[in-house]
PyMOL Python script that loads the backbone (N, CA, C, O; Angstrom):
from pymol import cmd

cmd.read_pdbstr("""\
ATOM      1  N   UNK A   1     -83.035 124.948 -43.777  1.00  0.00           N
ATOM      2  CA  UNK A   1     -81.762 124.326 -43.573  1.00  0.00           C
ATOM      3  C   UNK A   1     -81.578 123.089 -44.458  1.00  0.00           C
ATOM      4  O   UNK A   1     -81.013 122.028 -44.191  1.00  0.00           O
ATOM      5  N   UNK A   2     -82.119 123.440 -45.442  1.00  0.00           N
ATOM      6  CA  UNK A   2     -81.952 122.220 -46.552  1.00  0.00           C
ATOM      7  C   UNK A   2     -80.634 121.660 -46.739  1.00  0.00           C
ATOM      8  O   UNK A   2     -80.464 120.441 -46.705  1.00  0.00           O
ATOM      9  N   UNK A   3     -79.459 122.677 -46.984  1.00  0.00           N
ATOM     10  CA  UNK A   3     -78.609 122.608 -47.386  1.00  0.00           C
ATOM     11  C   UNK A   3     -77.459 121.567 -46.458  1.00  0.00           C
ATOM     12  O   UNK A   3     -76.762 120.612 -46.800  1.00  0.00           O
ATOM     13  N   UNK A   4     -77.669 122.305 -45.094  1.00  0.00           N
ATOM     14  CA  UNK A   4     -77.445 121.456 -43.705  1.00  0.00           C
ATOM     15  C   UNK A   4     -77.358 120.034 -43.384  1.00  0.00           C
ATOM     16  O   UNK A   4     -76.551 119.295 -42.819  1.00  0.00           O
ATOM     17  N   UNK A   5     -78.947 119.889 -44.187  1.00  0.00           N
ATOM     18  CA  UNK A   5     -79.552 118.629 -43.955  1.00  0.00           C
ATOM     19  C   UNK A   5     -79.213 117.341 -44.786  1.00  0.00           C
ATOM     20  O   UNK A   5     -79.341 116.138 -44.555  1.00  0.00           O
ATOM     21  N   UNK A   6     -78.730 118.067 -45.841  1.00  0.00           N
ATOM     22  CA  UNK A   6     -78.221 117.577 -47.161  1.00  0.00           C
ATOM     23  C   UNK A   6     -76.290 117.135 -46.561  1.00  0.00           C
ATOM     24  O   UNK A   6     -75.769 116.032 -46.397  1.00  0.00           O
ATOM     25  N   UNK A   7     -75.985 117.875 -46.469  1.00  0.00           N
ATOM     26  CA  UNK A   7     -74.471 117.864 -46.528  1.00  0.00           C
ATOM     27  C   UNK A   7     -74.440 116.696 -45.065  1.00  0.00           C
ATOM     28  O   UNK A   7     -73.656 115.778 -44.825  1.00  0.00           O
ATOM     29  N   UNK A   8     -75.567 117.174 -44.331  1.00  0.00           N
ATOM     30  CA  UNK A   8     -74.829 115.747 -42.736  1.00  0.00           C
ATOM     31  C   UNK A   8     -75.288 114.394 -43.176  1.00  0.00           C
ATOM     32  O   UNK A   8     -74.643 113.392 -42.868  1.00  0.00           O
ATOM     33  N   UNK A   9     -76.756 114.313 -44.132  1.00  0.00           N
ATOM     34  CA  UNK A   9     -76.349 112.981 -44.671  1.00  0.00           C
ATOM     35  C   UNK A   9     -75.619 112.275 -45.762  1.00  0.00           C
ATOM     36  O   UNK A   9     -75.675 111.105 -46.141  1.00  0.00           O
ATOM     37  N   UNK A  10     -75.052 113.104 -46.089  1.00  0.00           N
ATOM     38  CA  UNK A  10     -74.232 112.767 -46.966  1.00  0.00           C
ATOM     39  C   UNK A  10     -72.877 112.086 -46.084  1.00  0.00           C
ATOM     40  O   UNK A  10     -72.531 110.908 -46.000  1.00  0.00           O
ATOM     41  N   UNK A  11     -72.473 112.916 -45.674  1.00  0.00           N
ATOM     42  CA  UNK A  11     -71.460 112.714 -44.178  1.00  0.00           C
ATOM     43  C   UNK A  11     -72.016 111.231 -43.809  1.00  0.00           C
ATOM     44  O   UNK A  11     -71.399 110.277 -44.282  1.00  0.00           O
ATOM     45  N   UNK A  12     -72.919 111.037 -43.156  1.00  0.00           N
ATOM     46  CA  UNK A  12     -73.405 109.712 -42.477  1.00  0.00           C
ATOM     47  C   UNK A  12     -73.584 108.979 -43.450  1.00  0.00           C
ATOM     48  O   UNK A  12     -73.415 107.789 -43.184  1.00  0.00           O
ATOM     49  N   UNK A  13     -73.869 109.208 -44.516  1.00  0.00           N
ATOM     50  CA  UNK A  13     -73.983 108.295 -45.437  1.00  0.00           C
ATOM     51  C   UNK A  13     -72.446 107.525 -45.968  1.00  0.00           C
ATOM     52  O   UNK A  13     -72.576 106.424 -46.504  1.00  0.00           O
ATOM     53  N   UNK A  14     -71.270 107.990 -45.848  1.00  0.00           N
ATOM     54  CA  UNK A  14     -69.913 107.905 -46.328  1.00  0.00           C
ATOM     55  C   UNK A  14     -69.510 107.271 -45.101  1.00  0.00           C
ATOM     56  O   UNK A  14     -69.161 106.096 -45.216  1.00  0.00           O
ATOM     57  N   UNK A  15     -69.479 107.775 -43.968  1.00  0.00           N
ATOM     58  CA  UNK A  15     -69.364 107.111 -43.005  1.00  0.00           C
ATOM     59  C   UNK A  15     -69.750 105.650 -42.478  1.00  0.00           C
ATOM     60  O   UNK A  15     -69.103 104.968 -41.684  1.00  0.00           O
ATOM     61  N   UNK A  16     -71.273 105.249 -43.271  1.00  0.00           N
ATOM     62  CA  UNK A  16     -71.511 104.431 -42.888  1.00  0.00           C
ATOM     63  C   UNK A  16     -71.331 103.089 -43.839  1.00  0.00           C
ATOM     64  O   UNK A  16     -71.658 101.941 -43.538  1.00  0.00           O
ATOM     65  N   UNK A  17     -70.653 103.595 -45.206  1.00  0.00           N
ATOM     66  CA  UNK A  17     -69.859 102.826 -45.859  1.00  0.00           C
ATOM     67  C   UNK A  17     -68.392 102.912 -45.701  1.00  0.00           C
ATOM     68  O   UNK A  17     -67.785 102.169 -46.472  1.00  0.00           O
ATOM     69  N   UNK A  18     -67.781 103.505 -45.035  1.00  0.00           N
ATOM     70  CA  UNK A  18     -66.607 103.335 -44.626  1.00  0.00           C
ATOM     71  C   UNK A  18     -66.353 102.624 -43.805  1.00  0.00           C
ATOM     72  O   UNK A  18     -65.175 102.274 -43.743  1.00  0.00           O
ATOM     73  N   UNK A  19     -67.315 102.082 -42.803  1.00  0.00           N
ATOM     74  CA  UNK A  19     -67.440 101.165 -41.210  1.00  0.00           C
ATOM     75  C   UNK A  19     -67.628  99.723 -42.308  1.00  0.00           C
ATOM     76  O   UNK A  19     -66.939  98.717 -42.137  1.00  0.00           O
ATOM     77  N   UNK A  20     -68.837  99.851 -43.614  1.00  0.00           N
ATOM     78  CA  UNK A  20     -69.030  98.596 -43.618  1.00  0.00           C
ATOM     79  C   UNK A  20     -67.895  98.065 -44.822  1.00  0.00           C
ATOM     80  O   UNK A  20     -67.798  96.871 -45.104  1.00  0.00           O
ATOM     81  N   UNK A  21     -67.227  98.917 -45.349  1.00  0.00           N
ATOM     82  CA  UNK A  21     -65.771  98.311 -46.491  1.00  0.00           C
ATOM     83  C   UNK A  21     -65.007  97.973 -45.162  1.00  0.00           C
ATOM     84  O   UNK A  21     -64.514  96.856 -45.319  1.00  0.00           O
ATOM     85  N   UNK A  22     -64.806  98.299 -44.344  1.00  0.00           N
ATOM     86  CA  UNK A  22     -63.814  98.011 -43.284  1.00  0.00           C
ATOM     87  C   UNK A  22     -64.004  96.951 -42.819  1.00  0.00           C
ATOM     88  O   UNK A  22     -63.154  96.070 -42.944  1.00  0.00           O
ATOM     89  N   UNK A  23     -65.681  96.646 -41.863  1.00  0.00           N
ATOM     90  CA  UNK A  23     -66.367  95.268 -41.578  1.00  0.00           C
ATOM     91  C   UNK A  23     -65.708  94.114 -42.704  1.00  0.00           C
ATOM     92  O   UNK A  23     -64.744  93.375 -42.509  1.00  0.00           O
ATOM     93  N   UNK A  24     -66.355  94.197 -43.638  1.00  0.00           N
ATOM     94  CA  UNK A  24     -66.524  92.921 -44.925  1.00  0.00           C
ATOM     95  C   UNK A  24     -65.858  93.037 -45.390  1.00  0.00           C
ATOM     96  O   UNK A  24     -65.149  94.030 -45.226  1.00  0.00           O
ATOM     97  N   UNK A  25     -65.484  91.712 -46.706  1.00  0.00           N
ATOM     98  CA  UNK A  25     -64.213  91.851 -47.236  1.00  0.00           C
ATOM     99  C   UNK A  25     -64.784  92.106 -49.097  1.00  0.00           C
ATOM    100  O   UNK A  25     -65.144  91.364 -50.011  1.00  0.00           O
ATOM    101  N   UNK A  26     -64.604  93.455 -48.918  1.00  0.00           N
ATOM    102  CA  UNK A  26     -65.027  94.491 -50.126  1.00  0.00           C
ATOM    103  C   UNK A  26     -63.981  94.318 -50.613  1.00  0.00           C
ATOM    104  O   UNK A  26     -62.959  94.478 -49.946  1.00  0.00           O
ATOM    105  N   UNK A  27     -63.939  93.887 -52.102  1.00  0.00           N
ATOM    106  CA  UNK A  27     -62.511  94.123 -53.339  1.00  0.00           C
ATOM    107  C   UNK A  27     -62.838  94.922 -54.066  1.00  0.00           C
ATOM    108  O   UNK A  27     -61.859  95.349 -54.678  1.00  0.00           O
ATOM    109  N   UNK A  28     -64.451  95.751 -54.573  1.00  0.00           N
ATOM    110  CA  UNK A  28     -64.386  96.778 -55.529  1.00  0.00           C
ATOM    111  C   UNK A  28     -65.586  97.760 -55.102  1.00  0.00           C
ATOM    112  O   UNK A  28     -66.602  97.442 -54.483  1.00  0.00           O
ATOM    113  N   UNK A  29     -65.277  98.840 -55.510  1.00  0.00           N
ATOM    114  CA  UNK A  29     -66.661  99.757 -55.118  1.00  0.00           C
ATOM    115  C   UNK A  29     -66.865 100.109 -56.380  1.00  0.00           C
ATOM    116  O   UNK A  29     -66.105 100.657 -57.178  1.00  0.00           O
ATOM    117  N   UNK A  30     -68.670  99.507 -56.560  1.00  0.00           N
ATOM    118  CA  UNK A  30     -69.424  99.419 -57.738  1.00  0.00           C
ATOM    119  C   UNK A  30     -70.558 100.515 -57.521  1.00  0.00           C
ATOM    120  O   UNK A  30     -71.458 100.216 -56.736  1.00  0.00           O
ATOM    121  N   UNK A  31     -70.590 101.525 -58.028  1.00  0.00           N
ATOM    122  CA  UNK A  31     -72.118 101.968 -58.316  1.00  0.00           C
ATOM    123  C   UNK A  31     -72.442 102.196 -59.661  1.00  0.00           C
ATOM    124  O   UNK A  31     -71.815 102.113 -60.717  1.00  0.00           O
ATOM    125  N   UNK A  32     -74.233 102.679 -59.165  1.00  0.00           N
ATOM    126  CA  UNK A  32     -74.899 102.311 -60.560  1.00  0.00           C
ATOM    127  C   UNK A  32     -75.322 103.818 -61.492  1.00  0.00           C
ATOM    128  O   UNK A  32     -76.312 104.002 -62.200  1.00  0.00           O
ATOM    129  N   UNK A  33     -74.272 104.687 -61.210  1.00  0.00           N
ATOM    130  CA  UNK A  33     -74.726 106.363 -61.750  1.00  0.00           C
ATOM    131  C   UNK A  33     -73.737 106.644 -62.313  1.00  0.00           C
ATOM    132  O   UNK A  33     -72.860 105.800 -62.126  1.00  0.00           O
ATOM    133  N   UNK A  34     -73.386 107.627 -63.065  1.00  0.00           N
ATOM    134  CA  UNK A  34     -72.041 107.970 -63.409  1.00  0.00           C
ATOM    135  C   UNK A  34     -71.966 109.610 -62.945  1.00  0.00           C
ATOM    136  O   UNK A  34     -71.011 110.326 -63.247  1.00  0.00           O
ATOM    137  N   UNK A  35     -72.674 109.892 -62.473  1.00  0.00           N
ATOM    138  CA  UNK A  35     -72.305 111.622 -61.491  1.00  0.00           C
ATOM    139  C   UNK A  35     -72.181 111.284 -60.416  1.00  0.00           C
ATOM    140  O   UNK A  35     -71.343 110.429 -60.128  1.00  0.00           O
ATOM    141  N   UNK A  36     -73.195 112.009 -59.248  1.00  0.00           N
ATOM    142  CA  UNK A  36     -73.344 111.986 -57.837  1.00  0.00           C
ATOM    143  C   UNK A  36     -72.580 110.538 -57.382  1.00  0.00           C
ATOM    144  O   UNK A  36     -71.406 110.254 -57.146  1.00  0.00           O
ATOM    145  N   UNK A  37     -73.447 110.012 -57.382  1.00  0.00           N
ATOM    146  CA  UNK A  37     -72.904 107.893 -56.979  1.00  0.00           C
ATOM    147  C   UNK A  37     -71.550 107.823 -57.714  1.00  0.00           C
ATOM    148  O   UNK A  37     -71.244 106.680 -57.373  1.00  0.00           O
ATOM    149  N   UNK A  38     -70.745 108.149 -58.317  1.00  0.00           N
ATOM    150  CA  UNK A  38     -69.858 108.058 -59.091  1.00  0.00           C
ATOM    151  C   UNK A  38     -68.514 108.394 -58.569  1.00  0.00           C
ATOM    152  O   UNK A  38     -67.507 107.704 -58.721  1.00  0.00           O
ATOM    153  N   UNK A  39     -68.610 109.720 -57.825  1.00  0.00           N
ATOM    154  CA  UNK A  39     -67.834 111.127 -56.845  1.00  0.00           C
ATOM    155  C   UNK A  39     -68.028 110.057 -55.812  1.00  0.00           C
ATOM    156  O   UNK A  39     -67.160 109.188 -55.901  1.00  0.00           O
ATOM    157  N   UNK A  40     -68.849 109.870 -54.921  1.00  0.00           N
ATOM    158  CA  UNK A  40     -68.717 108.959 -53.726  1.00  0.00           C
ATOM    159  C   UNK A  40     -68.433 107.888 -53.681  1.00  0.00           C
ATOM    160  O   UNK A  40     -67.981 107.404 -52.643  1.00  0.00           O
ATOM    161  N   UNK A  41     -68.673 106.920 -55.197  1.00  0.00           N
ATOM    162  CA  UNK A  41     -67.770 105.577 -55.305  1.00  0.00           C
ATOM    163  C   UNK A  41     -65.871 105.996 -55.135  1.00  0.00           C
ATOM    164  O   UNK A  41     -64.884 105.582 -54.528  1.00  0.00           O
ATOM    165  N   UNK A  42     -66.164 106.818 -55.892  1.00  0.00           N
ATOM    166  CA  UNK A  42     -64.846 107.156 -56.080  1.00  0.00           C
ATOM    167  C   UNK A  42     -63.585 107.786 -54.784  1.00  0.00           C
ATOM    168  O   UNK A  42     -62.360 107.726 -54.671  1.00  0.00           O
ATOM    169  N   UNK A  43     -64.664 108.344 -54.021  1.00  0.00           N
ATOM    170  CA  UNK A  43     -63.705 108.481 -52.774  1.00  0.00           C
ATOM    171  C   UNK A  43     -63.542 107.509 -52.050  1.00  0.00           C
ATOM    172  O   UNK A  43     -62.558 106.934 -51.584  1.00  0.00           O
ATOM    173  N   UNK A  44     -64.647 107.376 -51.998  1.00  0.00           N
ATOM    174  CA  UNK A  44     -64.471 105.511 -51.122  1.00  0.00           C
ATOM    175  C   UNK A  44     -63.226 104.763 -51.374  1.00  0.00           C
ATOM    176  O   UNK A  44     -62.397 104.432 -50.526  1.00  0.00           O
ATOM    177  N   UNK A  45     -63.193 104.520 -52.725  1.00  0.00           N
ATOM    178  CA  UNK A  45     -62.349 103.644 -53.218  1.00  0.00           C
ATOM    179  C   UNK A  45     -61.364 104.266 -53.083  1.00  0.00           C
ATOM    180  O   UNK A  45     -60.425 103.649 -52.580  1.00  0.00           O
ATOM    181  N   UNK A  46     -61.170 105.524 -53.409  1.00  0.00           N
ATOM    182  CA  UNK A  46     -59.566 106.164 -52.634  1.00  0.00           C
ATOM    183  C   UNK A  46     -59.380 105.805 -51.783  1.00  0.00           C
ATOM    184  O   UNK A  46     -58.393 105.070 -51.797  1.00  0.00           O
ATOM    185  N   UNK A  47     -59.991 105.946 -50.565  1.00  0.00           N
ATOM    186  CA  UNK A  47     -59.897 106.181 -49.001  1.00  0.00           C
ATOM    187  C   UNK A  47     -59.470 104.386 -48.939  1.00  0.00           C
ATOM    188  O   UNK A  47     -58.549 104.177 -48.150  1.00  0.00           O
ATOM    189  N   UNK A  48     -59.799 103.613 -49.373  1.00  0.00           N
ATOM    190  CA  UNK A  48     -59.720 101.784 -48.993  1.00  0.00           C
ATOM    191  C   UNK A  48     -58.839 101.293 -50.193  1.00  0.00           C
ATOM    192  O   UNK A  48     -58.368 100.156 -50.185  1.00  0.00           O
ATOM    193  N   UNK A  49     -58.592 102.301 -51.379  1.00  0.00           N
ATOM    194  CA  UNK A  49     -57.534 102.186 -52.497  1.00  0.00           C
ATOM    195  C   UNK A  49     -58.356 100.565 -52.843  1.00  0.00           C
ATOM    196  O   UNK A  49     -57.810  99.483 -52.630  1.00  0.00           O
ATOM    197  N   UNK A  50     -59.506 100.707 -53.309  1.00  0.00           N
ATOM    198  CA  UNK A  50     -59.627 100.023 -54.010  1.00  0.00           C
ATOM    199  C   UNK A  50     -60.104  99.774 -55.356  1.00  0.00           C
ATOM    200  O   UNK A  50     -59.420 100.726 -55.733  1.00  0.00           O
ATOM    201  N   UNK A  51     -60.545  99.446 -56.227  1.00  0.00           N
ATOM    202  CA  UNK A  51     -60.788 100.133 -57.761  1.00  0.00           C
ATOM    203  C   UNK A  51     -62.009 100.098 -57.623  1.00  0.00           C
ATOM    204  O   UNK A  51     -62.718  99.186 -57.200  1.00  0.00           O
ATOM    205  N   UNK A  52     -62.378 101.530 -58.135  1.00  0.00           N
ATOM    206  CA  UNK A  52     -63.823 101.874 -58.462  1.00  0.00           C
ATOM    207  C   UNK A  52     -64.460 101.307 -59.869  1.00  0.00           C
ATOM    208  O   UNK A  52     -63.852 101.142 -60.926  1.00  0.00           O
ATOM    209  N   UNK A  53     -65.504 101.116 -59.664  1.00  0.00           N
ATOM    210  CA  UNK A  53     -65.971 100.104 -61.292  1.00  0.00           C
ATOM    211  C   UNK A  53     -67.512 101.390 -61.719  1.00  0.00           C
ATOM    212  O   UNK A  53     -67.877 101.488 -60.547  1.00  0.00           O
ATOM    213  N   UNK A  54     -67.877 101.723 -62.000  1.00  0.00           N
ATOM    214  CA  UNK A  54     -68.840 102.664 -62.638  1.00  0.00           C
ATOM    215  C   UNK A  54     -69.898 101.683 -63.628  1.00  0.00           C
ATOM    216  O   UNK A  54     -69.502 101.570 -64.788  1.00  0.00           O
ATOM    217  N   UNK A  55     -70.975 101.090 -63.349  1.00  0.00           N
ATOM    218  CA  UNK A  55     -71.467 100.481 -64.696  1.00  0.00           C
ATOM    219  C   UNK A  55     -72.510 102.241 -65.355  1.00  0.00           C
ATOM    220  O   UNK A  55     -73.160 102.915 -64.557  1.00  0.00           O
ATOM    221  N   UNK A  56     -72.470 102.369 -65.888  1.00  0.00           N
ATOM    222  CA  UNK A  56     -73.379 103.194 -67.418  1.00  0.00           C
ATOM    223  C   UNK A  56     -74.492 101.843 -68.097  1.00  0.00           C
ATOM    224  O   UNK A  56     -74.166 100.823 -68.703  1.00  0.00           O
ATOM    225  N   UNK A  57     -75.792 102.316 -67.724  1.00  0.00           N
ATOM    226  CA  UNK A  57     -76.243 101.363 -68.704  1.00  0.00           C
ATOM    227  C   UNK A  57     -77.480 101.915 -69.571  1.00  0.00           C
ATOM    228  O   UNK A  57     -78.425 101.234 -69.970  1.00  0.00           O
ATOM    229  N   UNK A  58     -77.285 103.246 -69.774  1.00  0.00           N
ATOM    230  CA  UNK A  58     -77.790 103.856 -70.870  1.00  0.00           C
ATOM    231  C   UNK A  58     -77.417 105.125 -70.800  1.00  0.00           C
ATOM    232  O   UNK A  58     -76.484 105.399 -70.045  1.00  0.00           O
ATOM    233  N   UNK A  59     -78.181 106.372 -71.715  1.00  0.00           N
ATOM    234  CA  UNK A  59     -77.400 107.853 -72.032  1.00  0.00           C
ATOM    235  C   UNK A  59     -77.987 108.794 -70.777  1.00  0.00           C
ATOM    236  O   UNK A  59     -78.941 109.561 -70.645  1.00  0.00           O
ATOM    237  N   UNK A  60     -77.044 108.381 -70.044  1.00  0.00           N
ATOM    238  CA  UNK A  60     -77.670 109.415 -68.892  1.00  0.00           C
ATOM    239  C   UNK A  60     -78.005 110.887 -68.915  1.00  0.00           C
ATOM    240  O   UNK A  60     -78.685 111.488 -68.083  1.00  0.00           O
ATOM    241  N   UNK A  61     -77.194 111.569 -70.420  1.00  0.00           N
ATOM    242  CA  UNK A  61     -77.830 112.574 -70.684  1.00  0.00           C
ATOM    243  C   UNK A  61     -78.652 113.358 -71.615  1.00  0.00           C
ATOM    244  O   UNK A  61     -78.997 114.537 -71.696  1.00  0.00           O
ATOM    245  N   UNK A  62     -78.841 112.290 -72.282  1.00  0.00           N
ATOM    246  CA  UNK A  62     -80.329 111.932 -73.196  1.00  0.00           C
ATOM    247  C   UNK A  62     -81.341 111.881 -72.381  1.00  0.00           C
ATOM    248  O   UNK A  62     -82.288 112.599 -72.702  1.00  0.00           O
ATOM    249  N   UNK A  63     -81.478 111.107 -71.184  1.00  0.00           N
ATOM    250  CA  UNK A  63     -82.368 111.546 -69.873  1.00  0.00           C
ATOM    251  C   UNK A  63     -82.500 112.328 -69.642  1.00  0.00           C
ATOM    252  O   UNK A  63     -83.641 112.776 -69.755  1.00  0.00           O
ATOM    253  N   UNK A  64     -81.444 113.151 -69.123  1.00  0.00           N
ATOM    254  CA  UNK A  64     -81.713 114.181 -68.435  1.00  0.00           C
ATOM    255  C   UNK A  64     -81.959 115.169 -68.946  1.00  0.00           C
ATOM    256  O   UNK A  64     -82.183 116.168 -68.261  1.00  0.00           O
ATOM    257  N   UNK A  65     -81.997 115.207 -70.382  1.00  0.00           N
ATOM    258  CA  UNK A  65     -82.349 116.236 -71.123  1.00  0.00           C
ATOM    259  C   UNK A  65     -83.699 116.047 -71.548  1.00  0.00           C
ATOM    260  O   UNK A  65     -84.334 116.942 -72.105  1.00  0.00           O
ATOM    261  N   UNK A  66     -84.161 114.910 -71.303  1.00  0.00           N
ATOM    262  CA  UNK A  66     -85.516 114.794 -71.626  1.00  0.00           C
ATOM    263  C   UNK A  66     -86.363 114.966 -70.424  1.00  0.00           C
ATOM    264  O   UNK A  66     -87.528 115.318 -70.609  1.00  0.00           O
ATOM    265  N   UNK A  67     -85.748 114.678 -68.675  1.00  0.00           N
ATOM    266  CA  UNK A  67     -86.730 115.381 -67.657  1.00  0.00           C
ATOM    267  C   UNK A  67     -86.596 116.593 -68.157  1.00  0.00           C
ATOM    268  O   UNK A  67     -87.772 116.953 -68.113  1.00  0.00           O
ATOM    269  N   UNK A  68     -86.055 117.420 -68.569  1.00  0.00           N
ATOM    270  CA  UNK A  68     -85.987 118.887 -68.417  1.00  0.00           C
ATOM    271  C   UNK A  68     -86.808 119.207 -68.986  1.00  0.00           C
ATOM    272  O   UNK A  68     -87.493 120.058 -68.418  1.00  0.00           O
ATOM    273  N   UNK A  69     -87.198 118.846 -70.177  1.00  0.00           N
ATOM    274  CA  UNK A  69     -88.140 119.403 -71.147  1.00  0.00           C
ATOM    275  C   UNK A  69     -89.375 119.216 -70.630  1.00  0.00           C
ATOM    276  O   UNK A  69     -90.319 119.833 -71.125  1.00  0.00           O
ATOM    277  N   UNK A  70     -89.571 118.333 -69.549  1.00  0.00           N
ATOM    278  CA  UNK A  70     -91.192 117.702 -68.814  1.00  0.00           C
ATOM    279  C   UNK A  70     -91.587 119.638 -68.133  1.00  0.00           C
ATOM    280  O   UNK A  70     -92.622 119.874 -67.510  1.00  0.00           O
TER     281      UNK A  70
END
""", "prot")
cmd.dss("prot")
cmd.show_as("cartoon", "prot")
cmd.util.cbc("prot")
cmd.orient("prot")
């Protein structure tokens, strides 16, 4: 039930930044990925309409093309 297990924390995980942008007084949703973390900054910031900021701080797919080859 990997898949299961995957998708409800993801759920709780959104959820439990949605309680805390609501709590505090959040003006931008920053993450540090430009895929996965990127999609969930990004709804966030829909959902509270606030601007999503993305930092990139190198070739994320120059990486990832280099785990692959491991």
């Amino acid at each position: 039930m990997p898949v299961l297990n995957f998708v409800l924390a993801q759920t709780l995980l959104l959820w439990r930044l949605h309680r805390l942008v609501n709590e505090e007084d959040v003006s931008i949703i920053r993450v540090g990925n430009p895929y996965y973390q990127a999609l969930l900054g990004y709804l966030l910031a829909q959902v509270h309409r606030l601007p999503p900021v993305i930092r990139v701080n190198g070739n994320y797919d120059a990486t990832f093309d280099a785990m692959k080859e491991r």
